[in-house]
C-alpha positions in Angstrom: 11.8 -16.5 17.5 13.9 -15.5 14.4 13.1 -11.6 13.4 14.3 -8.6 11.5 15.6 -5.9 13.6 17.4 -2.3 13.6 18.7 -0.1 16.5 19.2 2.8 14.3 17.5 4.2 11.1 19.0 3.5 7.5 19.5 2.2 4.6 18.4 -1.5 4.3 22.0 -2.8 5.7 20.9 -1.2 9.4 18.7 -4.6 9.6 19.9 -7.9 11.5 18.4 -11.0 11.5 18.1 -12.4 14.7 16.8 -13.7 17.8 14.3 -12.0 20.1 11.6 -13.0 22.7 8.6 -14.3 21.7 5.5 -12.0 21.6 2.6 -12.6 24.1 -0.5 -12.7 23.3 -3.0 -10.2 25.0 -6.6 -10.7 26.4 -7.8 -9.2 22.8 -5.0 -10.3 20.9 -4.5 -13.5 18.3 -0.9 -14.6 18.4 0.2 -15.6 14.7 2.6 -17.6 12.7 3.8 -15.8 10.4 4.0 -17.4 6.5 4.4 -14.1 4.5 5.4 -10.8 5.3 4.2 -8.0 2.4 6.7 -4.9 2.5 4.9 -1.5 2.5 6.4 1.4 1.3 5.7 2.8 4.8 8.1 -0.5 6.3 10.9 1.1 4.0 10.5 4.7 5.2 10.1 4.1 9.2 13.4 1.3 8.8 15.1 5.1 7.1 13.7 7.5 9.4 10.6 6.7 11.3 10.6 6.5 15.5 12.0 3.3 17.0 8.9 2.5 19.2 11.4 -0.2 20.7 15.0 -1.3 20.5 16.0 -2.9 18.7 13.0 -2.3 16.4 11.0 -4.7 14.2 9.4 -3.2 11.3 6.7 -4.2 9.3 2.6 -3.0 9.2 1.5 -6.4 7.6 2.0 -9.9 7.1 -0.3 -12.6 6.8 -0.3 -16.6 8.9 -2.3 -18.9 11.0 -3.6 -18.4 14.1 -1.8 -20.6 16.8 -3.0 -18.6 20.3 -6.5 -16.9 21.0 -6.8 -13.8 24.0 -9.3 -14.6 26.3 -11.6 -11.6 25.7 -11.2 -12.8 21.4 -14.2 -15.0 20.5 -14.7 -14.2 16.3 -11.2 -15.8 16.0 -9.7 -19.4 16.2 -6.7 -21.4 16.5 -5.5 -22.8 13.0 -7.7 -19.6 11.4 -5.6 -18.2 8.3 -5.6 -14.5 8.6 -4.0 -11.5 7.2 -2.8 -8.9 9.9 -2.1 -5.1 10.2 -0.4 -3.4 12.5 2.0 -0.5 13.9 5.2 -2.6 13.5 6.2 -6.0 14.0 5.7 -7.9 11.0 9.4 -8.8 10.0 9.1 -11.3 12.6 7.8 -15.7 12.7 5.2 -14.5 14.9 3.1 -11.5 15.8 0.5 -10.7 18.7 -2.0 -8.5 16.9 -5.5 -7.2 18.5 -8.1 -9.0 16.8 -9.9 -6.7 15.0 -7.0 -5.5 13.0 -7.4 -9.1 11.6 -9.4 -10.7 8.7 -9.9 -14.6 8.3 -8.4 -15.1 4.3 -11.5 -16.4 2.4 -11.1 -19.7 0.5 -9.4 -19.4 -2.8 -6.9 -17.1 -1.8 -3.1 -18.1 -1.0 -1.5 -16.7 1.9 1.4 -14.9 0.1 -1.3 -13.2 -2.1 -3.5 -12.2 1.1 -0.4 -10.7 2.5 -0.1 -8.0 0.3 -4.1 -6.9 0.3 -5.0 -4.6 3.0 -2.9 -1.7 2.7 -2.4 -1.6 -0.8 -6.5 -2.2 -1.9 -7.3 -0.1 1.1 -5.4 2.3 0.8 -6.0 2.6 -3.2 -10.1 2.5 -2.6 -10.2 5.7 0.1 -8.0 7.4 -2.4 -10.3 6.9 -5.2 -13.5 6.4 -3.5 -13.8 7.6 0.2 -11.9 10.9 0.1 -11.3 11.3 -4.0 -15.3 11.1 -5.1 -14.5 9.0 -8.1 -17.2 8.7 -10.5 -17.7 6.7 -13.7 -16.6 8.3 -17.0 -13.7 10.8 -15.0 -10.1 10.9 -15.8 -7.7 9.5 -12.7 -4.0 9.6 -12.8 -2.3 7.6 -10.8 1.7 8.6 -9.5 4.0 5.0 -9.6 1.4 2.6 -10.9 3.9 -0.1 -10.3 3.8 0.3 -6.5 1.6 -1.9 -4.3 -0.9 1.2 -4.3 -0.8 2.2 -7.8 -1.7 -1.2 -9.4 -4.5 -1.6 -7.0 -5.5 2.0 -7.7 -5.6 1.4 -11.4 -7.5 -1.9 -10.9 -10.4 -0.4 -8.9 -10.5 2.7 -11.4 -11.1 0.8 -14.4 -14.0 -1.2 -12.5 -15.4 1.9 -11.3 -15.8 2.6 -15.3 -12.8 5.7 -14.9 -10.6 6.1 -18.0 -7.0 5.6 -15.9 -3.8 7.0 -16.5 -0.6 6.1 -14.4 3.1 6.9 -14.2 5.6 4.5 -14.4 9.6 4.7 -15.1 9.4 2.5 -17.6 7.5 1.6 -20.4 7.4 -2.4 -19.3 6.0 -1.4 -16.2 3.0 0.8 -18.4 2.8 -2.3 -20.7 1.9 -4.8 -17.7 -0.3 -2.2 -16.2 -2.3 -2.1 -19.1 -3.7 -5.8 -18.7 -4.8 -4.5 -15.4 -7.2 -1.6 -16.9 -4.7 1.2 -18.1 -5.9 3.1 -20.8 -3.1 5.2 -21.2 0.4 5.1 -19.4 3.1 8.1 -19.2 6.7 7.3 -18.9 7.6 10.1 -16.5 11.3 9.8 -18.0 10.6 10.3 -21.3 7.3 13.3 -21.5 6.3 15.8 -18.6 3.8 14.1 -16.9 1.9 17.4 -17.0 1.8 18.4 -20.0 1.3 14.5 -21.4 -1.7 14.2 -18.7 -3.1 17.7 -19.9 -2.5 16.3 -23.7 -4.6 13.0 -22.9 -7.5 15.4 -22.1 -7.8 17.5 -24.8 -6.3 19.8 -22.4 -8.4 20.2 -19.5 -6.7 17.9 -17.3 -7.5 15.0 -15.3 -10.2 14.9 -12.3 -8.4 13.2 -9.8 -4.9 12.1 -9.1 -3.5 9.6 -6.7 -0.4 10.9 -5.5 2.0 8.8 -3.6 5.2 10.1 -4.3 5.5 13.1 -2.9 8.1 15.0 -4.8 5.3 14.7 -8.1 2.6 16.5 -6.0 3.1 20.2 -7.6 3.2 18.6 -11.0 0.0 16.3 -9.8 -2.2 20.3 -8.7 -0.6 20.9 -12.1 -2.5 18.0 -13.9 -6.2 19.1 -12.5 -8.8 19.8 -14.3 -11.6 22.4 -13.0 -12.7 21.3 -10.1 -10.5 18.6 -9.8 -9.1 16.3 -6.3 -5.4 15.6 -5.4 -5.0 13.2 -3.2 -1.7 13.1 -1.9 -1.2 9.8 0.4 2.5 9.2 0.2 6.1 10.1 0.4 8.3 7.8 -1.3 10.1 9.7 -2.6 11.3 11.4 0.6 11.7 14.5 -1.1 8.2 16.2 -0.8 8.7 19.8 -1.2 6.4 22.7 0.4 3.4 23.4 -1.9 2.0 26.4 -2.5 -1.6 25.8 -2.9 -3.0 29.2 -4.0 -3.6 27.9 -7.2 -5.6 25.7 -6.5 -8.4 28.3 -5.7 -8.6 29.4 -8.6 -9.9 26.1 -10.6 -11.8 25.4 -7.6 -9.8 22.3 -6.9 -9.2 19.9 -3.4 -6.1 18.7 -1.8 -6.6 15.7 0.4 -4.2 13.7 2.2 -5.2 10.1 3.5 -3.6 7.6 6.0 -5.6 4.3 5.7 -4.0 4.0 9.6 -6.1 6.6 10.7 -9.6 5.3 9.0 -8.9 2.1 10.3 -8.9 3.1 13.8 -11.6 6.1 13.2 -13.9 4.4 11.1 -12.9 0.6 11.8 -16.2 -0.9 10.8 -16.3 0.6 7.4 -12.4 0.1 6.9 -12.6 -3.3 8.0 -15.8 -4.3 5.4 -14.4 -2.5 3.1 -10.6 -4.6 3.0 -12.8 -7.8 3.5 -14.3 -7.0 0.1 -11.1 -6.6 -1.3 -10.1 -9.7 0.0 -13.1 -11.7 -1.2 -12.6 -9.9 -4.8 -8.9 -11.6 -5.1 -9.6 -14.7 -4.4 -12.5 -15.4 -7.2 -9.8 -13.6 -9.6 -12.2 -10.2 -9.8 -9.3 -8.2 -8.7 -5.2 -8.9 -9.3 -2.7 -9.1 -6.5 0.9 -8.8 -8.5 3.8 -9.9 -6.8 7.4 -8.8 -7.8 9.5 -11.9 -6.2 9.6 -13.6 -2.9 12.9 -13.8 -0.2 13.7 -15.6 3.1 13.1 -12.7 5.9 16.8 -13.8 6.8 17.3 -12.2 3.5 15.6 -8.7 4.4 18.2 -6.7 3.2 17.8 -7.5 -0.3 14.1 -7.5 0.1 14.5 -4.1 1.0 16.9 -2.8 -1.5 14.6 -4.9 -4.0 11.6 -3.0 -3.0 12.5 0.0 -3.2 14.6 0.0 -6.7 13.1 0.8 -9.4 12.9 -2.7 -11.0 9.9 -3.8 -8.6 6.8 -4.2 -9.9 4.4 -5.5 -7.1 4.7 -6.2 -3.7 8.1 -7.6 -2.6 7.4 -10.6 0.0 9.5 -12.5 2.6 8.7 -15.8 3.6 10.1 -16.9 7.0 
């Protein structure tokens, strides 16, 4: 099969497109044809610096296809079943052997280019907000690089939850499409202090929860808190997160969480799994948006790459092989 691998990390030029063996498929596997590959902002940082848990490497936590070989101990999964897959890495490939249960069958209504994008982004946003951030109506959220993957699904579930959202963008046509999504107000984080704007929007008290996957925002995100508030910090896109110190936070009783949607999903895999499956089931009778930025051949990858992670995305980046 035809994939995209590295034997070093990089920038996006360390990938190759080319041939490897195909995967096989284990007794609690599904082996899958891959149709659309999503690329996660954790795909860009493990292809820069992350382990290479083989060499050469194939990146890539999710993608979505059809089903063309079943394990023998599989039997909630079929051949020709549509699914949409997570995993460790692997995803940058035509197929993928994937356990089973890391799988969800992509309910009618719902394209496969859409379905590749949903899992980590909508479950990733929903234990920020939800799980670990205690969300309630009638708060004020503020959501670090609402354009992301993360961000506009964060936004999206805030608003329905009945939150009055804020987000950060570099631009003010990024704020401008997030606003059909449910943004009440956005901050152009080039143009005001996202602090002191955030702390503005509030009358200044601040805000009761941010969603920070940045990771060089996060002491401006403790900044933003109200009393009592919850940072969530679940990201590090910026590859520049600095040491916090988080003695302040004591002192407005505030929380610093971090969250890794991996971790839940093997932890807590029933309510991870029900919980995506929602979000899947959401999208595809239009309740919820999945936005996608463009679409590339894999044998493209590295301009996929370099597209996703410039500034001028706005959505999920997807390769179709």
């Amino acid at each position: 099969m035809k994939a995209v691998v590295y034997t070093e990390n990089g920038p996006p030029e360390v990938l190759r497109y080319a041939d490897v063996p195909d995967p096989v498929c284990g007794p609690r596997e599904v082996l899958v044809r891959v149709q659309a590959i999503s690329i996660e902002g954790g795909d860009l940082g493990n292809r820069a610096r992350g382990e290479l848990l083989t060499n050469p490497h194939v990146v890539g936590y999710q993608c979505a296809g059809t089903v063309v070989e079943v394990g023998a101990d599989v039997d909630d999964r079929a051949i020709d079943d549509d699914v949409v897959c997570v995993m460790i890495h692997g995803s940058h490939a035509e197929l993928v052997a994937v356990d089973a249960g890391f799988t969800w069958i992509v309910p009618d209504g719902l394209d496969l280019v859409r379905a590749a994008c949903v899992p980590v982004p909508f479950g990733t946003a929903d234990d920020c907000l939800f799980e670990f951030g205690h969300l309630r109506a009638a708060e004020h959220v503020l959501v670090q690089a609402g354009g992301g993957g993360v961000g506009i699904a964060a936004v999206q579930l805030a608003h329905r939850a009945g939150a009055t959202v804020f987000a950060t963008a570099s631009a003010d046509w990024k704020l401008e499409r997030l606003g059909a999504l449910g943004l009440d107000q956005g901050i152009n984080y080039r143009e005001v202090d996202f602090v002191a704007e955030a702390r503005r929007l509030t009358g200044g008290r601040g805000v009761d929860l941010v969603v920070d996957s940045v990771g060089a925002t996060l002491a401006g995100s403790i900044a933003s808190l109200a009393y009592r508030g919850r940072c969530i910090t679940v990201g590090d896109a910026s590859r520049a997160q600095a040491a916090i110190d988080v003695a302040p936070l004591r002192g407005g009783n505030q929380s610093l969480t971090g969250v890794f949607l991996g971790a839940e999903m093997l932890m807590a895999r029933d309510r991870a799994h029900a919980m995506i499956a929602r979000h899947l089931a959401a999208i595809a009778t239009g309740e919820l948006l999945v936005v996608v930025d463009s679409e590339l051949p894999l044998a493209d990858a590295i301009e996929a790459h370099r597209r996703a992670e410039s500034r001028e995305a706005f959505g999920r980046v997807v390769m179709i092989p």
